[in-house]
N, C-alpha and C positions, 0 to 999 in steps of 0.2 A: 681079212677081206681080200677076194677076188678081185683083180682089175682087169675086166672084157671087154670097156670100149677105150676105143682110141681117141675119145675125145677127155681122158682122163688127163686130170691137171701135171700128174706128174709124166702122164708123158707126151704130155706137152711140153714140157718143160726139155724133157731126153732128147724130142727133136728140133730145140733149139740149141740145144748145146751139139747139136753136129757141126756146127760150123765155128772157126775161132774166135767172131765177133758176136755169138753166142755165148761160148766160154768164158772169154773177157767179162761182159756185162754182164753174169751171172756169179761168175768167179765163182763155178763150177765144172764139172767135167764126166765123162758117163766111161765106167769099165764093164766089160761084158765076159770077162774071164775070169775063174776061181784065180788060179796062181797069181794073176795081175792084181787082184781085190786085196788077196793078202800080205802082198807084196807091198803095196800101196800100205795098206796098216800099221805092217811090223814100220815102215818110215816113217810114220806118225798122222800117216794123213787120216782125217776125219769125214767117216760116212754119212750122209742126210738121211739117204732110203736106201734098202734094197730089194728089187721086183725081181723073185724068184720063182721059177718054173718046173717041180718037179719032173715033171714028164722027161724033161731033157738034161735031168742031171745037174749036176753041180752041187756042192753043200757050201752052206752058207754058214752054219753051225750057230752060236749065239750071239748075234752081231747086238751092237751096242748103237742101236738107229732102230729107225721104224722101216719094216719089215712089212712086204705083202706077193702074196701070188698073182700068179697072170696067167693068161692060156697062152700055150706052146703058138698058136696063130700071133699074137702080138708082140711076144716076144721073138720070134722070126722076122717079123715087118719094121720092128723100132732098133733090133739091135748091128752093129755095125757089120760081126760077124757074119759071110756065109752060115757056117755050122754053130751056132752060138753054144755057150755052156749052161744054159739054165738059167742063167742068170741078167740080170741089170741096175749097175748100182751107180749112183749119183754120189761123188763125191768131193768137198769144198779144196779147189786151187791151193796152192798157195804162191803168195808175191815170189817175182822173179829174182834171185839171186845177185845184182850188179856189183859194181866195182869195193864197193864200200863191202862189201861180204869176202873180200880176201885179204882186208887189214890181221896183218899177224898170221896169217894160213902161213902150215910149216907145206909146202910142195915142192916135190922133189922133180915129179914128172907133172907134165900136163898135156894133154891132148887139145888141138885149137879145132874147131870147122869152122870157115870162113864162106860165111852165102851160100852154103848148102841149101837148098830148097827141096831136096825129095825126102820125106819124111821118114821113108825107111833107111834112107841109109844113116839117118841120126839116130834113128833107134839102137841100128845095126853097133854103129860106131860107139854108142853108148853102152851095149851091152859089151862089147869087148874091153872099151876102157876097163869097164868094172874086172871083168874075166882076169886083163892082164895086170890088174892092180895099177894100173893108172888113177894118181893123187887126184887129179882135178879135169875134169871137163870146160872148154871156153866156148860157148857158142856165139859166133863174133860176126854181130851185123845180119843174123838171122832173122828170118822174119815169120818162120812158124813158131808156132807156141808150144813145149811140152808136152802136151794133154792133147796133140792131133788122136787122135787113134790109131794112125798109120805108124807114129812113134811109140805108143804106149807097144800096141803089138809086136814089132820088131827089137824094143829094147828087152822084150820079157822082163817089164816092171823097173829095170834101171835108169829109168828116166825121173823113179821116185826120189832118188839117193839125193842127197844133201851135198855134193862137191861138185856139181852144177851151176853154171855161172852163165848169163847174158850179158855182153858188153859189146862195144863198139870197137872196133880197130884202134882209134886212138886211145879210150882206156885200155885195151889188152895190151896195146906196144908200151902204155905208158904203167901198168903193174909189171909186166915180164921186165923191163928196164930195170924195176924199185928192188923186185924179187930174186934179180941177178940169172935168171934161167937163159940158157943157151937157144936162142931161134934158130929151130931147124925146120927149115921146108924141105917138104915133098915135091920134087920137080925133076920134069924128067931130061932136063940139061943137066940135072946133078951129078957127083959120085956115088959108085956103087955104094950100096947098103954093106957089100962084105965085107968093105972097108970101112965104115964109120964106131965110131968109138962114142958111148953112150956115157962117159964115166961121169960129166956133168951136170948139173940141174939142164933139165932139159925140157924145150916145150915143143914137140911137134906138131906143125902147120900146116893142117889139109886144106884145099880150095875144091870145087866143085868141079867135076868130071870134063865139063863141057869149054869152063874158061881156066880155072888151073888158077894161080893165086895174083893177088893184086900187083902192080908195081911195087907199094908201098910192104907188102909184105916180102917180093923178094928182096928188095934193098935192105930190108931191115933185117933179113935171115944170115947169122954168122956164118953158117952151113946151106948146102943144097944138097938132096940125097934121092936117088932115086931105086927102083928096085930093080936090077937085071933080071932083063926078060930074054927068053931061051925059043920061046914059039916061033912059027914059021909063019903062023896068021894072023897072032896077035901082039900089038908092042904095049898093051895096056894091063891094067884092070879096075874092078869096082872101083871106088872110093873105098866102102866098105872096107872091102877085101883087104886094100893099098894100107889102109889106117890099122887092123888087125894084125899083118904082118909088124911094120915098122915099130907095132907098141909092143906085143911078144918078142921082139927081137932087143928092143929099151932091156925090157923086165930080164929077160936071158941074160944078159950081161951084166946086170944089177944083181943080179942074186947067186951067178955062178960062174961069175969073170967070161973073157972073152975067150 
């Protein structure tokens, strides 16, 4: 079956879940890229539909859900992308990972964000955990949800992975305590990075670009580290970027000494 008008239930339903209090009360979510769909799968997540659009590409190959086309005009209007892939798939959430989901976690490394609020750079920061084989992800006192799109898109699918965690400050400080990992923040009164030695369980602690990390997390941090900067205009960078470096630099010395 063709789906031509926009008054179709199911996508109605796609532009409710554009928003996270959609998502939530649906405990659903909409992906509009091949690699993100499949990505999604191979971690087990479970598809409802998928509205696929020949004209514009994409394969969907033998998905195991109900399955229908649309014309390239609706699938332009409902999907989140500028350039979509052809496709649009509805696929079921799953519950957030909290405290009680790191009893017995063997983690060596952990990446923290603290009240990050721009969606891309937790994508960002999510796909690089993955990249530099960072053990576990803590998203701490966040208030977006997984499944924005601005995160599915930026983490290229690693927002699906299973060593993703939601907690509060006070369970994060009160697991990193039980787990024995080394609190390291990112700050820029810290010591150089060329200097720090990674050789411990280790958790580093990003804060958001604009306010940088709470009280409660620099008192609690064993360490302060920051990244020497050499520019003439600039004394910063990304979060992203900041988080990327500091975890390739973890993993560097973890795997081929200092």
């Amino acid at each position: 079956m063709e789906i031509s008008s926009p008054q179709n239930s199911r996508l109605k339903l796609v532009n409710r879940l554009r928003s996270k209090r959609g998502r939530e009360a649906e405990s659903r979510f909409v992906i509009d890229y091949e690699r993100d769909l499949q990505r999604a799968l191979a971690c087990g997540y479970q598809a409802e539909f998928v509205l696929h659009c020949p004209e514009l590409g994409g394969e969907i190959g033998n998905m195991d859900c109900e399955t229908h086309t649309i014309t390239p005009q609706l699938l332009r209007r409902f999907a989140y992308r500028d350039n979509p892939d052809g496709l649009l798939a509805v696929l079921h959430s799953q519950l957030p990972k909290g405290r009680q989901w790191l009893a017995g976690a063997a983690i060596g490394s952990a990446l923290l964000l603290v009240d990050l609020r721009v969606p891309g750079n937790i994508g960002a920061l999510l796909r690089s955990a993955d990249a530099s084989g960072c053990d576990a992800v803590l998203l701490v006192d966040c208030a977006l949800d997984l499944y924005n799109p601005n995160i599915i898109r930026s983490s290229t699918g690693a927002c699906f992975l299973d060593n993703i965690y939601q907690l509060s400050t006070s369970e994060a400080l009160d697991f990193l305590g039980s787990a024995g990992l080394e609190i390291v923040a990112a700050d820029v009164g810290g010591s150089s990075l060329y200097n720090a030695d990674f050789a411990a369980k280790t958790a580093i602690v990003l804060g958001a670009e604009d306010r940088g990390l709470s009280e409660d997390w620099l008192s609690s941090a064993e360490r302060h580290i920051r990244i020497p900067m050499a520019g003439r205009a600039v004394d910063s960078l990304n979060v992203s970027v900041s988080g990327a470096i500091l975890m390739f630099e973890l993993q560097r010395q973890r795997h081929h000494g200092r």
